[in-house]
N, C-alpha and C positions, 0 to 999 in steps of 0.2 A: 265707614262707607263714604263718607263725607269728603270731596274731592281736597286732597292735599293735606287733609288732617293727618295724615302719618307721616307729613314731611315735616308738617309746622310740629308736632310731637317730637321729633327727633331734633330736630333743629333746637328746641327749646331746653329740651334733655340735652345736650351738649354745651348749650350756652351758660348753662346753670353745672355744668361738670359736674352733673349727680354719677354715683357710681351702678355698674352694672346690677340688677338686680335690686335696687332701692325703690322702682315705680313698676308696679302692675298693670297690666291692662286686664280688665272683667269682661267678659263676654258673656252672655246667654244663649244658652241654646236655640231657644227660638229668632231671636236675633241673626245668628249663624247661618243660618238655614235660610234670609234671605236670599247671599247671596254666597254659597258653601266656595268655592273654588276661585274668588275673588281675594275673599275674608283667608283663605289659608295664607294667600300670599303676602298680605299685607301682614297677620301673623308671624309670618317667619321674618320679614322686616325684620318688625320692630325683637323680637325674640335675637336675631344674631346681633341688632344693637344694643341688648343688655337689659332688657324689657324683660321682667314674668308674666306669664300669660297663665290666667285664672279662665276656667269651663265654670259659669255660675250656675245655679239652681238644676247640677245632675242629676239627671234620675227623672226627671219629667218631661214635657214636654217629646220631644223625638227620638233623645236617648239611644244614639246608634253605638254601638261599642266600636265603628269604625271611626269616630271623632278620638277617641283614644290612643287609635294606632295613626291614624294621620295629621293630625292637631298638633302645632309648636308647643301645645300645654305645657307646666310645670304642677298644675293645681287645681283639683276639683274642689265644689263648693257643695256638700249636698244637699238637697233642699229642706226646708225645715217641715215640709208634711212627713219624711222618715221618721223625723225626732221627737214630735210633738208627742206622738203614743209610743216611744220607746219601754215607758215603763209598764203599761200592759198590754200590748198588741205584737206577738211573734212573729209575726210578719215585716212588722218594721225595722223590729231588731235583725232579724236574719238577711234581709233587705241592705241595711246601714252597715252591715260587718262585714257583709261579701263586697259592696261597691268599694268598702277601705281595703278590703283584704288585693282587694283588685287592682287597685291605685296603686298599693303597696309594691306588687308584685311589679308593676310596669313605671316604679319610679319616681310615679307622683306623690305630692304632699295632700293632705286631706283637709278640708277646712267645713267642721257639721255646724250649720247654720242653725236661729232659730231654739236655740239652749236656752233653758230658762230655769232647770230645777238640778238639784245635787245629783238624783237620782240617772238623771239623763248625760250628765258629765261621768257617773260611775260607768256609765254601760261604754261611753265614749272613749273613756280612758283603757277600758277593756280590750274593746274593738282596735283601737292603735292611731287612733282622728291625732291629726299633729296641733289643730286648733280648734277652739271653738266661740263662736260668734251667737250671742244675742241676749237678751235681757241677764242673763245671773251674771255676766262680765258689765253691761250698763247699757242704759238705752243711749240712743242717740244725743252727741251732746255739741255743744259748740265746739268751733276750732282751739281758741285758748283752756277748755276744760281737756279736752282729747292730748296736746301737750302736755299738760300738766300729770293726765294720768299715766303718760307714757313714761314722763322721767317718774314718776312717782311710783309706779308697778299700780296694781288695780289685785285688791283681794277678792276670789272669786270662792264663795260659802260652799259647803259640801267636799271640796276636792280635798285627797290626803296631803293634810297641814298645809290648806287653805292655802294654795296655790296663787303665785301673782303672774 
């Protein structure tokens, strides 16, 4: 929202000749919602410049299913209160399988936030989640450790033969 941030963005992604799709922009819902019809346009921007465009923390906050059908997205993120009681609360699970089955159907990739136990990567890998994000892959870590584990793969415990 930030006056000319989507220009010094682009600008910089050009200067640095990254390729289309190597840099995401995250969005929140609530955030969105500032200023809805502003924020699409700047959206599509940066999306026909070669931007991914991530819907963070789905599922909460206003959750219109019209952000799906009008939104430059490529990626929801769902929030991690679906995931937390995946392994005993049916709700969550039915909840977390429909919004991916959802995503699915309309193209987008799935990113379950907030993963922390074998158990909730099983239900994940069931449901069809393309990623998943949070403590069982690794807490937050510096810039030079975060390289490291990208060239190095990252073992993640629980998944069929311990998945990198």
């Amino acid at each position: 929202m930030q006056s000319g941030f989507v220009d010094e963005l682009l600008s910089e992604f050009r200067k640095n000749d990254l390729k289309p799709g190597s840099i995401c922009v995250e969005i929140t819902e609530t955030y969105l919602m500032e200023n809805y019809q502003l924020m699409i346009s700047k959206l599509n921007i940066l999306k026909s410049a070669g931007f991914s465009i991530h819907l963070d923390d789905f599922g909460t906050g206003y959750s219109s299913m019209l952000y799906l059908k009008e939104l430059p997205i490529d990626v929801i993120k769902t929030d991690k209160e679906f995931i937390k009681n995946l392994a005993s609360d049916d709700a969550s699970r039915v909840i977390e399988a429909e919004i991916i089955k959802m995503a699915k159907s309309l193209h987008l990739q799935v990113i379950s936030e907030g993963v922390e136990s074998p158990i909730q990567v099983e239900y994940l890998e069931k449901f069809g989640a393309d990623y998943i994000q949070g403590y069982i892959v690794s807490p937050a870590v510096p810039f030079d450790k975060a390289i490291a584990m990208v060239q190095n793969g990252v073992k993640v415990e629980g998944t069929k033969g311990g998945k990198e």
